[in-house]
N, C-alpha and C positions, 0 to 999 in steps of 0.2 A: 293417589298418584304422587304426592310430594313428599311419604315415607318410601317410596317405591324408588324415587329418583335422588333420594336422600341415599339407599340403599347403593346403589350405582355406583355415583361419584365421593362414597367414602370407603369403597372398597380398592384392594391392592390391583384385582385383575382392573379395573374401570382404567386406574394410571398405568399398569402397564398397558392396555390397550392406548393410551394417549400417547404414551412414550414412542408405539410401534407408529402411529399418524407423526407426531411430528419427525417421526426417522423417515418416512416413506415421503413426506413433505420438503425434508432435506435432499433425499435422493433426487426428486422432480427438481427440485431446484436447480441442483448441479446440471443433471441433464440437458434442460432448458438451457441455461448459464454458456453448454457448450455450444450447443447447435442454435440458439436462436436467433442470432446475427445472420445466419448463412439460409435460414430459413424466414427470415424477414425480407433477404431479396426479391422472393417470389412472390406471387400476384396473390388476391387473397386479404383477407383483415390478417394484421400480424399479433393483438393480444393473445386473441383463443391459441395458436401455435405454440402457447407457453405451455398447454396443456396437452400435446401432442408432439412435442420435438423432444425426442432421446430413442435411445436404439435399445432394441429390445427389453425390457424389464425396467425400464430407467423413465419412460416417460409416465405421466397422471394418468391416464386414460388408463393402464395398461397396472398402474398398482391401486386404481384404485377399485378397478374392475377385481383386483384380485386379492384384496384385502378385505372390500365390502364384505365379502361373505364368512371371512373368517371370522369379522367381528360381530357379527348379526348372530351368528352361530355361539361362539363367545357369551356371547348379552342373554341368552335364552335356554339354552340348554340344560341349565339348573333351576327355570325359574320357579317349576312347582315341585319338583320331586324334592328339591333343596329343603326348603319349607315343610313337607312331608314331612321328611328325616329326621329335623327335629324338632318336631313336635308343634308350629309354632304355628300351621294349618288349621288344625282341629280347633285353636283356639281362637284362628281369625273367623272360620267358617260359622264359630258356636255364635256368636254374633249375627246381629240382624244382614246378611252381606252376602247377596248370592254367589254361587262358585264363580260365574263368567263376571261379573264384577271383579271377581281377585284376578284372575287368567288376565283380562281386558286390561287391568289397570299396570300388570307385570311387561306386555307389548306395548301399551304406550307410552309407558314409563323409559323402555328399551331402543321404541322409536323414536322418542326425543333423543335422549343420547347419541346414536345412533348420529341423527342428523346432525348433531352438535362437531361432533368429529369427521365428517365427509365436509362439512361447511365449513370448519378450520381448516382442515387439509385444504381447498382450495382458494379460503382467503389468502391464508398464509406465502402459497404460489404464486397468488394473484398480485398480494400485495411487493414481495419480491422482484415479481417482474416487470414490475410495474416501473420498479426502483432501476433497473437495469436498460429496459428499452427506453422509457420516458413517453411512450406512446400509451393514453389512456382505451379504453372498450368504449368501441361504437355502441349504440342501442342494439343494434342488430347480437352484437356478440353476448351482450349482456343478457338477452333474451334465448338463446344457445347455451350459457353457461347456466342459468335457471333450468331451462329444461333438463340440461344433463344434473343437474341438482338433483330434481327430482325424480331423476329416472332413474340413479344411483340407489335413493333414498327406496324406492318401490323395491328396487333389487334388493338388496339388504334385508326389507322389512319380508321378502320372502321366506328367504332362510329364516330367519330370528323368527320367524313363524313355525317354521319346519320345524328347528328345534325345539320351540315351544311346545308344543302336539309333542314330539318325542317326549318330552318333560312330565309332560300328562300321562303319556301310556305308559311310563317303563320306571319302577322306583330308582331303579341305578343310575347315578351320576354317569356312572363311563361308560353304558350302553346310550343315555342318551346323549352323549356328546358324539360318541363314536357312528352313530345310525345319520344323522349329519352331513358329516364329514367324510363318511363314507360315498354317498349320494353324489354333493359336492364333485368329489375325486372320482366319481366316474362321469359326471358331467363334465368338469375338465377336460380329462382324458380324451373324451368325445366331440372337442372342438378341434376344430385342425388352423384355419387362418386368423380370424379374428376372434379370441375368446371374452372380450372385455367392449365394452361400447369406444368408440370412439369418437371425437371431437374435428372431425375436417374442416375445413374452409368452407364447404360447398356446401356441410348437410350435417346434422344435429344427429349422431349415432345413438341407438337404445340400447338399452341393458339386454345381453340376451338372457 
C-alpha cells in the first residue's frame, strides 16, 4: 500500500488532478462569497449553505458530485493493465503475493487519495468560509458534512472500481479509460433535476 500511494502522489496526473480540486475549490468559494450573505437571511443553519449557494455549476455540491467521478475514473483506469505493459506485473506476481492482494492494495491505495482530495476540497471551503461569515458549524452540520463526506467518498470509490475491473479485463489503456467514461456519460445524460447529492438545510442528500 505505501509503494502504491507513493506511486500516486509522485505522479504528474495525481498534481494535476489536485491542481483541478483546488480550481473547483476556488470556484465554490467565489460562488459562496456571492450568494451567502443573501442566503444567510433565511431560516436554517447558515455554515452548510457554504456548500450549496452558487447558481448552477458554481456551487460544491454540484462540482463535487461532478468531479468525484472523474477522478476516481482517473486514479484506476490504469491500475493493472498499466503494470501489465510493462512488464513490471509478472514480477510483482512471481513473488509470494496473490493477484487480489496487488488489485486490493491499487483501490485502496486510490481510496485513500481519493479521499484526501474530496477532504481538501471541503476543508479548504470550509475553512474560507468560515473566514467570511464568522459563524462557526453547529454539531448538527458537522454531522451532515461527515456524512456527505462519506457519501462522496462511497461514490467515487465506485467508479475507481468500475475502472479498475476495466483495468483487469482489457490490456489497452484507452479502452479502459474510454469504457468508464462512457458509462459515466450516459449516466449523466440520464439525470434530469438533481444529478449530484445535495447539502440542504433540512436533510443530508446521497450520492446518486
Amino acid at each position: 500500500l505505501r509503494k502504491e500511494l507513493a506511486d500516486y502522489f509522485t505522479s504528474i496526473r495525481c498534481l494535476i488532478l489536485f491542481l483541478l480540486v483546488f480550481a473547483a475549490s476556488a470556484v465554490a468559494i467565489y460562488a459562496a462569497r456571492q450568494g451567502i450573505f443573501e442566503a444567510s437571511l433565511g431560516p436554517g443553519p447558515v455554515f452548510i449553505k457554504l456548500f450549496t449557494t452558487g447558481e448552477d455549476m458554481r456551487s460544491l455540491a454540484i462540482l463535487i458530485g461532478f468531479l468525484v467521478p472523474i477522478i476516481g475514473i482517473a486514479l484506476g483506469f490504469d491500475a493493472i493493465n498499466s503494470e501489465r505493459s510493462s512488464g513490471t506485473l509478472n514480477r510483482i506476481l512471481s513473488q509470494p503475493i496473490y493477484r487480489d492482494s496487488v488489485i486490493n492494495g491499487k483501490f485502496l491505495a486510490g481510496m485513500v487519495t481519493l479521499s484526501i482530495m474530496i477532504g481538501a476540497i471541503m476543508l479548504l471551503v470550509g475553512g474560507f468560509g468560515l473566514r467570511m461569515i464568522g459563524v462557526p458549524p453547529t454539531a448538527e452540520e458537522i454531522i451532515r458534512l461527515f456524512i456527505y463526506f462519506i457519501s462522496a467518498v462511497i461514490y467515487g470509490a465506485f467508479w475507481m472500481a468500475l475502472a479498475v475491473l476495466f483495468s483487469v479485463l482489457f490490456r489497452s489503456l484507452a479502452v479502459s479509460l474510454l469504457c468508464p467514461l462512457a458509462i459515466w456519460l450516459f449516466v449523466l445524460r440520464g439525470k434530469t433535476q438533481e444529478p449530484v447529492p445535495q447539502l440542504g438545510a433540512g436533510d443530508m442528500g446521497v450520492v446518486a
